[in-house]
DOZAGU-154777 format. One record per atom (N, C-alpha, C): residue number from 1; residue in one letter; x, y, z. Coordinates in Angstrom, 2 decimals, padded with zeros to 5 digits. Example, Ala and Ser with C-alpha at 12.3 -4.5 7.8 and 13.67 -1.06 7.14 Angstrom:
% DOZAGU-154777
PT   i aa      c1      c2      c3
PT   1  A  013.19 -005.69  007.80
PT   1  A  012.30 -004.50  007.80
PT   1  A  013.20 -003.30  007.80
PT   2  S  012.85 -002.25  007.08
PT   2  S  013.67 -001.06  007.14
PT   2  S  012.90  000.03  007.87
//
This chain:
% DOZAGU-154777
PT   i aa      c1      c2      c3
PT   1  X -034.22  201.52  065.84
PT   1  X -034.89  202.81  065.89
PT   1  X -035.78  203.00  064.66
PT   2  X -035.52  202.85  063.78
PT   2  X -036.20  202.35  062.39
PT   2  X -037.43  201.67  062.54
PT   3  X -037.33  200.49  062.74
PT   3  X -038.21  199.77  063.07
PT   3  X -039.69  200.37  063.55
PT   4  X -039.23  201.33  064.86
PT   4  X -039.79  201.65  066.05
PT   4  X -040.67  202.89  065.26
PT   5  X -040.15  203.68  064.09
PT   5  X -040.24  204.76  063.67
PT   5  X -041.59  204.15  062.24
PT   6  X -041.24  203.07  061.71
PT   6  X -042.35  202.19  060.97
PT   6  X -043.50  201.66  061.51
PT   7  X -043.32  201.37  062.63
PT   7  X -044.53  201.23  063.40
PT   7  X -045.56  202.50  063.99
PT   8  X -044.62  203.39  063.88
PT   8  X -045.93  204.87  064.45
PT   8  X -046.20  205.00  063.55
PT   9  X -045.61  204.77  062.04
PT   9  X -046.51  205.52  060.65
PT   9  X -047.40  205.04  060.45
PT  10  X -047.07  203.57  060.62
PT  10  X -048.10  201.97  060.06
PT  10  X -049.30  202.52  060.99
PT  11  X -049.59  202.67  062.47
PT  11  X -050.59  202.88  062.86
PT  11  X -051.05  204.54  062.56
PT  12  X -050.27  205.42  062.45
PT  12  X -050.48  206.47  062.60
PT  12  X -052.00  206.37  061.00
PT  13  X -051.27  205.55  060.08
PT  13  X -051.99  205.97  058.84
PT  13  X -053.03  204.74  059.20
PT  14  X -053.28  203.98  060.04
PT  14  X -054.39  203.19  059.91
PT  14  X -055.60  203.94  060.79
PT  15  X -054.97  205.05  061.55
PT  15  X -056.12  205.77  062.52
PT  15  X -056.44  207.21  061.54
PT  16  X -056.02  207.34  060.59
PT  16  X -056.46  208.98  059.81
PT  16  X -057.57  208.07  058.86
PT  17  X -057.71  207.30  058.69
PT  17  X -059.77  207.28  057.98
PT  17  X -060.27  207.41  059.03
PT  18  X -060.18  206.46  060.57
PT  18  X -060.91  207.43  061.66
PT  18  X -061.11  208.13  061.61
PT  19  X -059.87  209.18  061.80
PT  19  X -060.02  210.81  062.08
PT  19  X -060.73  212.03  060.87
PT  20  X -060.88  211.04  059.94
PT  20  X -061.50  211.90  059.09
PT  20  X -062.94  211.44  059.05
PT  21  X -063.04  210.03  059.16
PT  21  X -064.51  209.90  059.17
PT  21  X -065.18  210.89  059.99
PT  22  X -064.69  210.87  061.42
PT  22  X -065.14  211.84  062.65
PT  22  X -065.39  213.11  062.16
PT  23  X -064.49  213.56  061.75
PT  23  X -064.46  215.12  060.80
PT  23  X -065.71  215.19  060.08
PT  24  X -065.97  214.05  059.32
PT  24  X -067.06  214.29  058.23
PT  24  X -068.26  213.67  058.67
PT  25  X -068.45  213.63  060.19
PT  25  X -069.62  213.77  060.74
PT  25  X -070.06  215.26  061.22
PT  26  X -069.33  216.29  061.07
PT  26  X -069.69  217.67  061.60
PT  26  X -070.94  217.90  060.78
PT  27  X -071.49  219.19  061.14
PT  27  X -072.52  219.95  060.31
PT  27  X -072.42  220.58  059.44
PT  28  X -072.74  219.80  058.23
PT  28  X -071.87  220.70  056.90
PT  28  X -073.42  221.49  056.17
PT  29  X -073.69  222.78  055.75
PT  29  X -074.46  223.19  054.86
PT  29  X -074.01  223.93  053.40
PT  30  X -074.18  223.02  052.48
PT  30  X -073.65  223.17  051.17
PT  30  X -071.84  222.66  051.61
PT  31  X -071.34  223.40  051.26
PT  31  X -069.58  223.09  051.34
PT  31  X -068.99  223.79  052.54
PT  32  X -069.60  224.72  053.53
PT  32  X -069.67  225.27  054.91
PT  32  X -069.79  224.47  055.79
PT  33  X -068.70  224.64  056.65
PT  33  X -068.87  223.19  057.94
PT  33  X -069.40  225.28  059.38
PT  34  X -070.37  224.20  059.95
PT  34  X -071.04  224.98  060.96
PT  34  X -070.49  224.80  061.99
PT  35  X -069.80  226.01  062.76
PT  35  X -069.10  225.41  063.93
PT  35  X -069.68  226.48  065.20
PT  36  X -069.42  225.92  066.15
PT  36  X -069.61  227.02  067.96
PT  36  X -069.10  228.68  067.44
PT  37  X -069.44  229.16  067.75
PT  37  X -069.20  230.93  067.59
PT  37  X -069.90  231.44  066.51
PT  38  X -070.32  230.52  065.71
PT  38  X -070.95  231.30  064.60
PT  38  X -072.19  232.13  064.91
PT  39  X -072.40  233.61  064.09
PT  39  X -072.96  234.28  064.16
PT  39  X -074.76  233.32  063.87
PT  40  X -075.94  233.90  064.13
PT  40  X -076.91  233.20  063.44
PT  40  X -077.14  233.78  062.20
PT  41  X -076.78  234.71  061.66
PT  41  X -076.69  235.49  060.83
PT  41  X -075.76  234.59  059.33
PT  42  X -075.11  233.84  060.10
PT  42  X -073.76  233.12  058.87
PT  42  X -074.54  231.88  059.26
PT  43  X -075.54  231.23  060.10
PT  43  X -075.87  230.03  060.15
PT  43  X -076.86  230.25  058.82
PT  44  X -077.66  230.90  058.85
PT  44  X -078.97  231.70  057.71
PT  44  X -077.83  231.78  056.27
PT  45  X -077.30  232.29  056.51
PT  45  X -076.34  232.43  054.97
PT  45  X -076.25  231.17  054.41
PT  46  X -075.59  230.18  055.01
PT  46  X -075.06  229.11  054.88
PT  46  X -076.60  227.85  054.81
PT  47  X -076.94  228.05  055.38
PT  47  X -078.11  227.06  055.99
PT  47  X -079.68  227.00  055.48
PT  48  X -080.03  228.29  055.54
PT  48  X -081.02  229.10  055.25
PT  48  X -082.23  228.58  056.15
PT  49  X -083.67  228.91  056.54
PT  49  X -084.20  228.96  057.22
PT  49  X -084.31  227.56  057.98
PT  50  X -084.32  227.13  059.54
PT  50  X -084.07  225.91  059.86
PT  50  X -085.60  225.67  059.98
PT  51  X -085.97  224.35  059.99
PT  51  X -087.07  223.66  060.22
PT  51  X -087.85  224.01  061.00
PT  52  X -087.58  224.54  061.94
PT  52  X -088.45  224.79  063.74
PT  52  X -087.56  225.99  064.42
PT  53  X -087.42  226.73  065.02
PT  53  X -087.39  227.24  065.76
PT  53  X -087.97  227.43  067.50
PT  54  X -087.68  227.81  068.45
PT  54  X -088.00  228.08  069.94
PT  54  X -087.22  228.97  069.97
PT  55  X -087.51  230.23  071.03
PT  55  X -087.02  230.68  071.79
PT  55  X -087.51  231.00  073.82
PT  56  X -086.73  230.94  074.18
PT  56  X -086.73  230.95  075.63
PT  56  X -086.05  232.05  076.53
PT  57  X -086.32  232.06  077.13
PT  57  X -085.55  233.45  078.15
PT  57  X -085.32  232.74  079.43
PT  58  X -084.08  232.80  079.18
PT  58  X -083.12  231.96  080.35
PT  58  X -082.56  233.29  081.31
PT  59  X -083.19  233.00  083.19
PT  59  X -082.53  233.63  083.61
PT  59  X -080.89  233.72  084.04
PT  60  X -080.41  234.78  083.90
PT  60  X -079.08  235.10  084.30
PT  60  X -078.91  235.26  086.04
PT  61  X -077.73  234.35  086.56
PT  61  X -077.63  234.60  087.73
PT  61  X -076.14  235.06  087.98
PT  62  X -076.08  235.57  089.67
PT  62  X -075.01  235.93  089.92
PT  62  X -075.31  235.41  091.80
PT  63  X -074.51  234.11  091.78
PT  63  X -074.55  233.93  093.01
PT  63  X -076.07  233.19  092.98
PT  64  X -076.69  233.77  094.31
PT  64  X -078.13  232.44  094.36
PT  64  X -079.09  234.18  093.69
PT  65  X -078.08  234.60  093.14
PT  65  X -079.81  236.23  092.39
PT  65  X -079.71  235.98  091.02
PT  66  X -081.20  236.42  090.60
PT  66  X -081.53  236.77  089.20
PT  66  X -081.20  238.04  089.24
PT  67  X -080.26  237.84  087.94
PT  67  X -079.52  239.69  087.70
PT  67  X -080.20  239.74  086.17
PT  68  X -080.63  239.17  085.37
PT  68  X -081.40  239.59  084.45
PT  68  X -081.97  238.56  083.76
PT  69  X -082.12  238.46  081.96
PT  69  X -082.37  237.15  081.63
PT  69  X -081.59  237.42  080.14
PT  70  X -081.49  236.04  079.50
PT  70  X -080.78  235.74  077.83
PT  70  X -081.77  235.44  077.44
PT  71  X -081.95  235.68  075.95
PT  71  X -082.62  234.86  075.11
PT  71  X -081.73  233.40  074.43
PT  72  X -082.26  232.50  074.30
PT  72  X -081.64  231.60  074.12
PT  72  X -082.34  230.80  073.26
PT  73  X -081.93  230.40  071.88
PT  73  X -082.73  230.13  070.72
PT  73  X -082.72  228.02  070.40
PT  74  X -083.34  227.37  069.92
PT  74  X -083.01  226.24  069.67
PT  74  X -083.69  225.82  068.31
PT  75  X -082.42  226.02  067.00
PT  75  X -083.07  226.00  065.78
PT  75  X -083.47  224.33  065.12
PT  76  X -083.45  223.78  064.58
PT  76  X -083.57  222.23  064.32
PT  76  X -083.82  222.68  062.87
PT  77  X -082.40  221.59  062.14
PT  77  X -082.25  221.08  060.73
PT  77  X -082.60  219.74  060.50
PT  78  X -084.22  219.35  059.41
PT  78  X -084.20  218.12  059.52
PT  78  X -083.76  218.09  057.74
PT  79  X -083.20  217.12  057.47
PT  79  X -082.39  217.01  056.12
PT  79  X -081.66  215.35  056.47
PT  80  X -082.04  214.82  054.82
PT  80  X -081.27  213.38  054.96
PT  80  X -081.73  212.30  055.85
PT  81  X -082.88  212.66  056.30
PT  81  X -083.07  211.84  057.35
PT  81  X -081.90  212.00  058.63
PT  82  X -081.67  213.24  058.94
PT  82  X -080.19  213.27  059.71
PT  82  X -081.17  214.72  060.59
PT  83  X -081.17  214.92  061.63
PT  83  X -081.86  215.88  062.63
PT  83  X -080.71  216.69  063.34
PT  84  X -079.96  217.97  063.09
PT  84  X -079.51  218.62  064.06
PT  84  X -080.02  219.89  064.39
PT  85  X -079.70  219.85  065.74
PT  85  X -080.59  221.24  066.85
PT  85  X -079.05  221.99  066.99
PT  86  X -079.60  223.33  066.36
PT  86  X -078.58  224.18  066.66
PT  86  X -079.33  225.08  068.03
PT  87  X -078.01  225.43  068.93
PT  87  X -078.41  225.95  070.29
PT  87  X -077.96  227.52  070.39
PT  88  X -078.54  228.71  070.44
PT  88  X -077.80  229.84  070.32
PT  88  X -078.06  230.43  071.48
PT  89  X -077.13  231.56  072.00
PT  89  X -077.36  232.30  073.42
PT  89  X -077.00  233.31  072.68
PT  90  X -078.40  234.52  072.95
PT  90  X -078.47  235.54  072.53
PT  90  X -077.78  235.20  070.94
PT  91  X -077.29  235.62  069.91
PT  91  X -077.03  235.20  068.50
PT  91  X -075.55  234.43  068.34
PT  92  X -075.36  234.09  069.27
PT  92  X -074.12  233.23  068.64
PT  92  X -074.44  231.59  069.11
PT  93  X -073.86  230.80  067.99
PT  93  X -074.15  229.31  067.66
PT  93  X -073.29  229.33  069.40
PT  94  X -073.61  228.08  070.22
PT  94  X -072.98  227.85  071.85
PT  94  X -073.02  226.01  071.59
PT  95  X -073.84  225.54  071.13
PT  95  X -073.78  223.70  071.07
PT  95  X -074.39  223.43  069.70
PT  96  X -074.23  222.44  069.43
PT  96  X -074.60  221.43  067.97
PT  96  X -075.11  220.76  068.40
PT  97  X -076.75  219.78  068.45
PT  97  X -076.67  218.19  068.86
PT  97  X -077.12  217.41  067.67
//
């Protein structure tokens, strides 16, 4: 049982630099990691003005009808030679790419 119990640690600790490398691919600005829900308001705090901007007006449906429309924003950070597009619906962060 021992044995069995040395072997999940042995791998367990050879897969956490993985799991952290992965981690420390997120979107970090200054010492702030940028995550889904964020306000655009705390992206600007943290981030400060992104490279490009778009906005679009995406209609809203219900069923096969247009019941109104979103604004829907797509900011782009170019830094480091590293490019991420932040995606917002109406002001909250919704995707990272």
């Amino acid at each position: 049982m021992l044995k069995h119990h040395s072997r999940t640690l042995v791998a367990l600790l050879a897969v956490l630099p993985l799991a952290q490398s992965a981690a420390d691919d997120g979107f970090h600005c200054g010492s702030k990691i940028i995550e889904i829900g964020m306000m655009q308001a705390e992206v600007l705090k943290h981030c400060g003005e992104p490279t490009s901007k778009t906005t679009e007006s995406v209609p809203v449906r219900s069923g096969n009808q247009v019941v109104g429309t979103t604004q829907s924003q797509r900011w782009t950070y170019d830094s480091w030679g590293a490019t991420r597009v932040l995606l917002f619906d109406q002001d909250r962060l919704v995707a990272i790419q």
